[in-house]
N, C-alpha and C positions, 0 to 999 in steps of 0.2 A: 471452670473449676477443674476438668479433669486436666487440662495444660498447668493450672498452678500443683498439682499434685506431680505430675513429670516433671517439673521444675524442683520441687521439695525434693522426690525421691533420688533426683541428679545428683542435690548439694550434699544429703544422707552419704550417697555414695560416694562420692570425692570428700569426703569429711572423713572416710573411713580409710582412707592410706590409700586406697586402689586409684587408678587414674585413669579417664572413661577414656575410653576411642572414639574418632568420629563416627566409628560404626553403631556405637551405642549412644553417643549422644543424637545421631538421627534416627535411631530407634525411637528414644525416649517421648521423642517431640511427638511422630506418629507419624514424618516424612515416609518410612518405609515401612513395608511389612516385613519384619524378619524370618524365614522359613529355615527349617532346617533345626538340630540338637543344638545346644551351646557346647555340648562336647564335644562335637563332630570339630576333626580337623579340615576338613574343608571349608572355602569359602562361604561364609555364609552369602544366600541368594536374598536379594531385595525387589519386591515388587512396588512401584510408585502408583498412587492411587493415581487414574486415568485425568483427570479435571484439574492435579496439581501440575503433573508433566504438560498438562494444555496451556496450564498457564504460563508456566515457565518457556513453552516454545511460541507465546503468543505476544510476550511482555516487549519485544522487540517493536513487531509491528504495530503495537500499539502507541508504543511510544513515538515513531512517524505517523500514524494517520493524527494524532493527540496534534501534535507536531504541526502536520499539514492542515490540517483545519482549521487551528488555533489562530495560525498567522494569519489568515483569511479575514478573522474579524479584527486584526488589528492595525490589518494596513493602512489605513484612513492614520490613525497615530503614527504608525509610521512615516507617511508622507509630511504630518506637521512639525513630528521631529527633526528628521532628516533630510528637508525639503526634495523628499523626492520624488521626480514626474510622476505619470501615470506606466513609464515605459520601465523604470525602476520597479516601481510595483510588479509587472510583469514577470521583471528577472528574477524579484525576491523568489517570487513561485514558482517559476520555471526554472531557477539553478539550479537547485534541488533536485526540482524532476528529470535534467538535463543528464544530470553525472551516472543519480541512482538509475535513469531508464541507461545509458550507454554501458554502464559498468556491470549490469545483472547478469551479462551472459560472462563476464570474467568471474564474478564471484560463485555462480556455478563452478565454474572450471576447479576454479579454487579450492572449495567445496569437496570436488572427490580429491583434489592432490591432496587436502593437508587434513580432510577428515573438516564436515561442517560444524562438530563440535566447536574446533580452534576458530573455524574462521566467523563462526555466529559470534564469540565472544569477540573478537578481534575487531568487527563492525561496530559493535556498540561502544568499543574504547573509540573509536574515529568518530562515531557519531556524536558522543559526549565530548570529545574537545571541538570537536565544529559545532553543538550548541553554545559551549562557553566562548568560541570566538565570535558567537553570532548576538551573544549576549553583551559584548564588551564592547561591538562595531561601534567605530569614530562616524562614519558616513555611508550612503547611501553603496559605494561598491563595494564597501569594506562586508556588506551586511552580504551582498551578493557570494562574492568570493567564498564567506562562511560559510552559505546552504549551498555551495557547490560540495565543501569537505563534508556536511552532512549527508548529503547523496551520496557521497562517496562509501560511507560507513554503513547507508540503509541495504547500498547493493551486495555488501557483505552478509548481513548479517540475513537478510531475504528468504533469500532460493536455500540456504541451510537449515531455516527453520519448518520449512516444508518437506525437504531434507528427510531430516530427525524426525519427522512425522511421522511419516511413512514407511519408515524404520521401525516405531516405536506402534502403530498399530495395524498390525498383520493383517487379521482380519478386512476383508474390502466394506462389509457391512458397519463395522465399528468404525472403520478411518471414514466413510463415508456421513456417518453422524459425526462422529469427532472436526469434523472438515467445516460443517453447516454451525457447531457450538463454537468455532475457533473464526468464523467469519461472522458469528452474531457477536462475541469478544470482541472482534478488530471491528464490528459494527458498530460496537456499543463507544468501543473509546472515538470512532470517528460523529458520533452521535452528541458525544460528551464534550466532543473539542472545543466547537463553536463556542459554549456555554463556560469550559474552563478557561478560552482563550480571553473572553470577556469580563469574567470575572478579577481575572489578572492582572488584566490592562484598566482594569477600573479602577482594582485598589493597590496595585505596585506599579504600573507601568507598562507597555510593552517589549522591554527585556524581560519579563517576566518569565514571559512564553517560553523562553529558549532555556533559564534558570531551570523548569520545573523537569526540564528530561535529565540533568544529573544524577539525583536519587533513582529516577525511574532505573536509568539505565547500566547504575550499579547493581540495583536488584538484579535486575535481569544475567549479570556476570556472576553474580554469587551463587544464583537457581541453578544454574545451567552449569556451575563445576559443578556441582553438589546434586544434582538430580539426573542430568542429559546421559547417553548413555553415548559409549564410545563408538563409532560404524568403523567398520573396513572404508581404507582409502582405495582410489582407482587412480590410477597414473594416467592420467592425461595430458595432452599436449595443449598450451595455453593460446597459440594462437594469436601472438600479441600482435602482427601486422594486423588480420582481419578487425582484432578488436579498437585496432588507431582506426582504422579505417568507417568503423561503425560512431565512434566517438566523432571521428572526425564531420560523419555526413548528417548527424543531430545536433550537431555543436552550431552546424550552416545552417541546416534549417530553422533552426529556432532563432537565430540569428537574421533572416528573412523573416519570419512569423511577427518578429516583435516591435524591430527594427523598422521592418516595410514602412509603417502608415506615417512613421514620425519623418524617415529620412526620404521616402520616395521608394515605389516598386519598381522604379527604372530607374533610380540612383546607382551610381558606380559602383558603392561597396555594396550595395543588395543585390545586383546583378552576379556580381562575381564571388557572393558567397552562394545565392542560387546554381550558378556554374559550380560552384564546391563541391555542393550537394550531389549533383547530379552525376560529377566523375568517379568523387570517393565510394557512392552507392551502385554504381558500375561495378566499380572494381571489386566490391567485397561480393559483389552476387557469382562474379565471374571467378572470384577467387572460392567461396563457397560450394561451386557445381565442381571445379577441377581439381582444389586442395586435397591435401591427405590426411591432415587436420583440421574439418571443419567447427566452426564454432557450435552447431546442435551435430548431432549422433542423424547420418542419413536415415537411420531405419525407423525414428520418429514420424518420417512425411511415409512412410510405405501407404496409411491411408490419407483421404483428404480430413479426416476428424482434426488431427491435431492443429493443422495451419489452418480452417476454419474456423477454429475457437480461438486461436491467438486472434483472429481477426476480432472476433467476437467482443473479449477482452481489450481491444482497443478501441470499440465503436461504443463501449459501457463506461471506460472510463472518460473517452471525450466528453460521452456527455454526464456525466456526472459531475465532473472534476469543470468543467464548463459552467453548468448550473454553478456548483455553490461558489468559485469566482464571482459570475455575474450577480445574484442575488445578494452576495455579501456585499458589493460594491453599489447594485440596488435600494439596499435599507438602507444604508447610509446615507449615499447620496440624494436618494430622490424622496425617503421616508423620513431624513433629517434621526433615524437613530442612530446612539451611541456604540461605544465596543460593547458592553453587556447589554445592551438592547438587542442590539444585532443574536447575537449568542443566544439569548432566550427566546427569538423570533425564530434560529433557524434549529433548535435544540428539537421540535415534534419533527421539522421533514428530515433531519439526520438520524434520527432516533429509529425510524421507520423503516431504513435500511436493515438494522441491529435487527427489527421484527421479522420482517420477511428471511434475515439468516437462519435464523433461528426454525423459523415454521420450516425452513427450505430442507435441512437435515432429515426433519420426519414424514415428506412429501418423499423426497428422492429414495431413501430406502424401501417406500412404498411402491410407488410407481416406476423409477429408473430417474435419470437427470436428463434425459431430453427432452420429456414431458413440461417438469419446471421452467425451462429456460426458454420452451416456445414459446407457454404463457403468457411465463412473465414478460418476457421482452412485447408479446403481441397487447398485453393490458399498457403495460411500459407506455410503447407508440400513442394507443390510444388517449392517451391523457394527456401526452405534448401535445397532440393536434389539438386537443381539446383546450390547452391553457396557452399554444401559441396564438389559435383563434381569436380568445377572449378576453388575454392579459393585459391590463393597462394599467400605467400609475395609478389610477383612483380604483383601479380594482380591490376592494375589503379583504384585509388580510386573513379573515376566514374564510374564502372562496381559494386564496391561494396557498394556502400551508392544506388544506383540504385535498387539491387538487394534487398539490406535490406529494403529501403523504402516500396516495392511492400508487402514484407514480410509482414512487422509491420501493413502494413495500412489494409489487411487482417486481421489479428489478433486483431487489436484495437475496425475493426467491430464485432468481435465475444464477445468481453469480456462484454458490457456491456449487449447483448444479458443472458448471464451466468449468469449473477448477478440480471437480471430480471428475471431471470426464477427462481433463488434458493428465491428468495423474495415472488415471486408468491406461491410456496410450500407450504412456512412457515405461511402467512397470516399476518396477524399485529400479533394477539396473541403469536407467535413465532421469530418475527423479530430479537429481538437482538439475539436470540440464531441461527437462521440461518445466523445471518449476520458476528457474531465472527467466526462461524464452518468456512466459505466460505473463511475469509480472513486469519485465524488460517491454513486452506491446503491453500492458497496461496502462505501465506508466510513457511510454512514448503518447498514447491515446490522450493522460491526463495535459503533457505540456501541450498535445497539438491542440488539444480543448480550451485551453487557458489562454494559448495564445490568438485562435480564432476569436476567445468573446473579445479579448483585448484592442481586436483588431475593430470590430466591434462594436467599442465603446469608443476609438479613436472615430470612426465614420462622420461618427453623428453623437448631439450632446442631448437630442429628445430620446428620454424614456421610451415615448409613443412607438418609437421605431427599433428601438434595441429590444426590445424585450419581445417582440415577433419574429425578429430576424435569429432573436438567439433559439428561440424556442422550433424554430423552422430545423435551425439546424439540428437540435437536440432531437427532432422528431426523424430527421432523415438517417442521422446515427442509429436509432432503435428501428429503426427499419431494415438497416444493412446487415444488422447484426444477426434480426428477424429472419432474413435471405439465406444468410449464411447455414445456417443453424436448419430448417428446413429442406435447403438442398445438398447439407456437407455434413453436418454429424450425425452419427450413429451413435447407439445407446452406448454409456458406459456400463461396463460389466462390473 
């Protein structure tokens, strides 16, 4: 009612010869609070209510986890479409993660040169034309190639909307709850994927998936002129050999990860892209200790907190981004469901993420974030050992959406703890560049996970054996992470 009344007194007003401004037409709606005279010749000042600016710096990363989850339940369609292997499926998920983990530390960069404002919108125009070529794909590498330029777009728009965060609330008490609502946000839509990816491929198809990020991700362009607020640039040096050199030696490894089991781990071209790996990651460390331009800011590692939590951040998403691969690829094939079966079966253990972010904001303000994350990662472990022990095809899917939920909701209280503390390190003055490093080993954690289950599911075609071996590993991840975290981080302030 009170928006149709701002509506009417708008038309009033432009009915009356006068012509509104966008300042007052974003008055009108309730986007800003107006402060200040109307007579004052000064600027009028705007305050953005806190949970609109959240969303608007949130809409991004939602629309990749949405993104990234969604494809999951619909790969199985994909392969009947497209006739493609198991080793395509692979790449569909790991393109993606391939460009967006190599490219996150350029898009930092980026970041301070051109002001994260520009380059968060900029991401999402590249994201949206690599959904619509992802949507249009003739074939199976046509589809690949696609969620390469969507990685490309995600690493854009990333490490700026963390950025702008931390820009936008001063406060470390407020950014620190703002932090825990904006990972129960990106919880909720990776929570939602499964279940919209399913839904879409039920009743349009599996190009569905990639159709539904257009709208998203014009909203998000239109929020973010209209709401974002402008930062000081910092002139930094981009770094472009370290950063070939980093693409270069992710680009081998996942090219060994994926590759290996179909063509041989002592085949010619897996050997020598292994040897890839290993020169290009030489050189970038060797260029990183002696450069004058390194890709993070040396004064990041002065403690061991920060490089301890990137580790952190990579041993959570291995095995997260690990599980819902293999599990999706589970129901399917060994429970005979559909895309929207799948979706609705893994819709409670996504969901459960979303929960634990959420509790995690009002624990850490409490307590600090090193408390949550030992926790959680220690209940975490507990529950792999418990569901690698005793998981089996005939195991009753209320034993294991059970077991996983306990899992997730653990782990969901730990993550946003992680990502408060690598913020806390860096300061504002370093934000984008701790914030690309964080989700740059995140998501490298996600393809190395994806491609370990893949590897995997190639082994061996019994259930009986995959889903121990995968859970073994998933349990040694939450272990490391456990290690990490008890011996290397200190509280965030």
């Amino acid at each position: 009612m009170q928006f149709c009344i701002r509506v009417l007194m708008l038309c009033v007003f432009t009915a009356s010869g006068k012509r509104p401004s966008m300042d007052s037409i974003l008055a009108f709606f309730g986007l800003f609070t107006m402060n200040g005279s109307p007579t004052s010749t000064a600027p009028a000042a705007y305050a953005v209510p806190p949970l609109v600016m959240l969303f608007t710096l949130a809409i991004g990363f939602v629309m990749a986890m949405i993104d990234v989850t969604a494809v999951n339940t619909a790969l199985s369609d994909i392969a009947a479409s497209l006739g493609a292997p198991l080793t395509v499926l692979v790449w569909v998920v790991d393109g993606y993660t391939l460009t967006f983990a190599a490219l996150l530390l350029a898009g930092g960069a980026l970041a301070d040169r051109f002001g994260p404002k520009t380059v968060y919108q900029g991401g999402l125009v590249v994201f949206i034309i690599g959904s619509i070529l992802c949507a249009v794909a003739p074939g199976g590498m046509a589809l690949v190639a696609a969620r390469l330029l969507q990685g490309v777009g995600a690493a854009l728009f990333m490490p700026s909307s963390l950025s702008l965060m931390s820009h936008t609330y001063e406060d470390p008490k407020v950014r620190t709850a703002m932090l825990g609502t904006w990972s129960a946000i990106v919880g909720a839509a990776s929570s939602l994927g499964p279940l919209v990816g399913g839904l879409l491929v039920h009743s349009f198809g599996w190009r569905s998936v990639f159709w539904v990020n257009v709208p998203l991700g014009l909203l998000g362009i239109v929020l973010t002129q209209i709401l974002a607020p402008t930062t000081p640039r910092h002139e930094r040096a981009l770094s472009l050999w370290s950063h070939a050199l980093g693409v270069l030696a992710l680009a081998a490894l996942s090219f060994v990860l994926i590759e290996g089991p179909t063509l041989g781990w002592v085949s010619a071209p897996v050997l020598a892209a292994a040897l890839v790996t290993l020169a290009s990651a030489t050189l970038l460390v060797r260029r990183e200790r002696s450069g004058s331009h390194p890709l993070l800011p040396r004064a990041l590692f002065a403690t061991t907190t920060f490089a301890a939590t990137n580790g952190v951040g990579f041993l959570i998403n291995f095995a997260v981004f690990g599980q819902l691969f293999l599990l999706s690829l589970f129901l399917q094939q060994s429970n005979g469901a559909d895309a929207l079966n799948t979706g609705l079966k893994l819709l409670p253990m996504m969901a459960s993420f979303a929960a634990g972010n959420l509790a995690s904001g009002r624990i850490s303000a409490r307590v600090g974030t090193r408390l949550p994350m030992q926790w959680g990662l220690a209940v975490g472990l507990g529950m792999a050992v418990l569901l690698l022990v005793g998981l089996r095809p005939e195991t009753p899917y209320a034993l294991l959406v059970a077991g996983t939920i306990v899992m997730n909701v653990a782990i969901g209280i730990a993550i946003p703890g992680m990502t408060a503390t690598v913020m806390a390190v860096a300061g504002r003055a370093h934000a984008n560049g701790a914030a690309a490093a964080l989700n740059a080993n995140r998501q490298i954690g996600a393809l190395v996970g994806v491609a370990i289950m893949g590897t995997i599911l190639h082994s061996t075609a019994d259930w009986h054996w995959r889903l121990p071996l995968a859970f073994v590993l998933i349990g040694a991840a939450y272990a490391g992470a456990l290690t990490l975290v008890l011996r290397y981080v200190n509280q965030a302030k």
